[in-house]
C-alpha positions in Angstrom: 5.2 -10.8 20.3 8.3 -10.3 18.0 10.6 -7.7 19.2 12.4 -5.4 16.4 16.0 -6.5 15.3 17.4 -3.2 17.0 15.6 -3.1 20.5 18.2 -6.5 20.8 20.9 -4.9 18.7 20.8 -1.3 20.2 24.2 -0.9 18.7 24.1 -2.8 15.4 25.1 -1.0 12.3 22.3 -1.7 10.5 20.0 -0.2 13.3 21.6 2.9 12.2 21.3 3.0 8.5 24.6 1.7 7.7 25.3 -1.0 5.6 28.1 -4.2 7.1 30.5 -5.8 4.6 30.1 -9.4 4.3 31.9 -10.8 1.7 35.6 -12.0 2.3 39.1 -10.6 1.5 40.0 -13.6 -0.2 36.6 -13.1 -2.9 38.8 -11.8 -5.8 37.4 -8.5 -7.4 34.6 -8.2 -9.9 35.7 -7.5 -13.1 32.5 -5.7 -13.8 32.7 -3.6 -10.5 33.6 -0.4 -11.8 30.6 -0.2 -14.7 28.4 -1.7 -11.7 29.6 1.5 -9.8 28.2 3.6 -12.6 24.7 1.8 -13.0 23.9 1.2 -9.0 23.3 3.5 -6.2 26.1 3.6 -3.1 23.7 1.4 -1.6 22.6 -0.6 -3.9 27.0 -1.3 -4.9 28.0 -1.8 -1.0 24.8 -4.8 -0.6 24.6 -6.5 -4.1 28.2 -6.1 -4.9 30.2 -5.7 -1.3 27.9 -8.1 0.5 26.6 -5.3 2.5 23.2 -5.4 4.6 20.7 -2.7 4.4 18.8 -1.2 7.5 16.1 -3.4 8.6 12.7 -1.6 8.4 14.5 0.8 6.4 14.1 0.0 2.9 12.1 0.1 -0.2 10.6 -3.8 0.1 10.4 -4.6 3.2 6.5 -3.5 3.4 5.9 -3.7 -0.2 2.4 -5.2 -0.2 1.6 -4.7 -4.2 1.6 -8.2 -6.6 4.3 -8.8 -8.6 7.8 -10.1 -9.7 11.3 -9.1 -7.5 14.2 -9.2 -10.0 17.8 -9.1 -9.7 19.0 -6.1 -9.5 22.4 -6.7 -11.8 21.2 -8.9 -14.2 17.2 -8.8 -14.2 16.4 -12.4 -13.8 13.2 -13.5 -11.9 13.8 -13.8 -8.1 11.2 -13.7 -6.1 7.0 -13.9 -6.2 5.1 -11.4 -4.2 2.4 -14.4 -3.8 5.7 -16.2 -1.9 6.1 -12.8 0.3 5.3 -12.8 4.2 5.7 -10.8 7.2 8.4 -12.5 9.2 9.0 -9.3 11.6 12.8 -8.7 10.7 12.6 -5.5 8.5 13.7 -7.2 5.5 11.6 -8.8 2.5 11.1 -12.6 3.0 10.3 -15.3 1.0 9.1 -19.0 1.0 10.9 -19.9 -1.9 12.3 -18.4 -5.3 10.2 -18.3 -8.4 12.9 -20.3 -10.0 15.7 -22.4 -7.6 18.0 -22.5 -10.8 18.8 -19.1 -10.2 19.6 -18.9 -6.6 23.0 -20.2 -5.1 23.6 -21.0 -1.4 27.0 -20.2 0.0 28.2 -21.4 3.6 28.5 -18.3 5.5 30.6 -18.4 9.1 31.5 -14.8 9.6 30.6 -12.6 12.2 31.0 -15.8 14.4 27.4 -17.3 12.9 27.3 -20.3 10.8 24.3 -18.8 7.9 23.6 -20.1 4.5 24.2 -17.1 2.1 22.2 -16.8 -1.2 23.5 -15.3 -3.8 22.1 -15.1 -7.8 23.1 -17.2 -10.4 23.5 -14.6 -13.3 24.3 -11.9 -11.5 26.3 -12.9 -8.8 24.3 -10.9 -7.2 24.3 -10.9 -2.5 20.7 -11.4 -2.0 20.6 -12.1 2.1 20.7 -15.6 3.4 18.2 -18.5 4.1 17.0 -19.7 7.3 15.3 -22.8 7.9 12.3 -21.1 10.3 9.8 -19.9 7.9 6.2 -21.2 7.4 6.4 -22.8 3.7 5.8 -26.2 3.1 9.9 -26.5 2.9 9.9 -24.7 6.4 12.0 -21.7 4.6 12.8 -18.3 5.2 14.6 -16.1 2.4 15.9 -13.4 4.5 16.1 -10.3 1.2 17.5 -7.5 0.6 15.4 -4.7 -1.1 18.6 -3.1 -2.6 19.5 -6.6 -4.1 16.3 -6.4 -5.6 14.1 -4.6 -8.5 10.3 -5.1 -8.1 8.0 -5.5 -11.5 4.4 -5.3 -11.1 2.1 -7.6 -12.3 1.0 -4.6 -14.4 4.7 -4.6 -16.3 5.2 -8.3 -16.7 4.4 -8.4 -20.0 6.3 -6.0 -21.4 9.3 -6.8 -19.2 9.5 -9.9 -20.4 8.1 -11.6 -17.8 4.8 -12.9 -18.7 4.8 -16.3 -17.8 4.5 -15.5 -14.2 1.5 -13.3 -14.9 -0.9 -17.0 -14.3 0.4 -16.6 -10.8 -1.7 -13.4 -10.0 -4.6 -14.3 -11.2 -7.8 -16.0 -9.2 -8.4 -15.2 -5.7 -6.2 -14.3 -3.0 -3.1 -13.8 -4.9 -0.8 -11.2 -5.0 -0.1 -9.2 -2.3 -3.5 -9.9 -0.3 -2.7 -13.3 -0.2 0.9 -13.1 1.3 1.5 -15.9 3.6 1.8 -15.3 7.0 4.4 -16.4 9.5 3.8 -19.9 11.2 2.4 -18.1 15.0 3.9 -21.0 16.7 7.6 -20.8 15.6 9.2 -18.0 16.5 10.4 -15.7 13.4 14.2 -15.2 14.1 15.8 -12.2 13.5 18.0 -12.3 9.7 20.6 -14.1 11.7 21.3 -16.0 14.7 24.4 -16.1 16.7 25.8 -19.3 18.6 24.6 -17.3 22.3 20.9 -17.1 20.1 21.6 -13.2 20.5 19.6 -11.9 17.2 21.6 -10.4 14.9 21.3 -8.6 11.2 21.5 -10.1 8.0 
């Protein structure tokens, strides 16, 4: 039985709707911060821009169960698949993999005294979350998401966002949302993050 991320972090930030800062000091300025300001909710600016993390279980994905395509939220590219969407008990979207690797870059991440891979996009330079290597893919992958990184288009919009090549993945049975993959039952889903002690902690 998977216990929620803030029954072990009773005084996490994120278990109270606040959002933790994750990129670096030395991470020089975005040049396109102050039109991102303009264009993003608070929330949206402190995750995709500040390397922030949204509440878990608190946020517009996390449950999403309809089929479709997750975007970036900056730049629009294709992220993520709904058909690649699972329940891994953390609060926050995961993934199996990325509808198209080119766009995703991992980052070594050691702060808040963890050693995490961070994923960020390509185009956008967007903070998505971070992978972890505990999922039940065929790559054994979890991409830990989150929702305010993210824009979702339903298979319903694909066409005239642009994004109809993907539409052939929504189509035969059990595809979309009621085909999302489950968790593997015998590996235990960790929480977005994993300190050295193996005390859970947020993305």
């Amino acid at each position: 039985m998977k216990t929620p991320l803030c029954d072990l972090l009773p005084l996490s930030l994120a278990c109270f709707g606040l959002a933790l800062t994750a990129c670096t000091a030395e991470e020089p300025a975005r040049k396109d911060a102050t039109e991102l300001k303009t264009k993003l909710t608070p929330l949206q600016f402190q995750v995709a821009v500040n390397c922030g993390t949204e509440p878990a279980f608190q946020n517009a994905y996390w449950d999403n169960h309809e089929p479709g395509i997750y975007v970036d939220v900056i730049s629009g590219k294709p992220l993520f698949a709904s058909v690649d969407k699972f329940d891994s008990g953390t609060g926050w979207p995961s993934f199996t993999k990325p509808v198209e690797d080119e766009e995703i870059v991992e980052l070594s991440d050691t702060k808040f005294g963890m050693v995490r891979t961070e994923v960020r996009s390509k185009t956008g330079e967007t903070h998505l979350g971070h992978v972890f290597d505990d999922g039940p893919g065929e790559k054994g992958l979890r991409y830990c998401i989150n929702s305010a990184s993210l824009r979702f288009v339903p298979v319903a919009d694909l066409e005239k966002e642009g994004l109809g090549r993907f539409s052939s993945l929504f189509t035969g049975p059990a595809k979309g949302a009621e085909g999302e993959k489950k968790a593997d039952k015998k590996a235990e889903i960790k929480a977005e993050g994993t300190a050295p002690t193996e005390t859970k902690a947020p993305e």
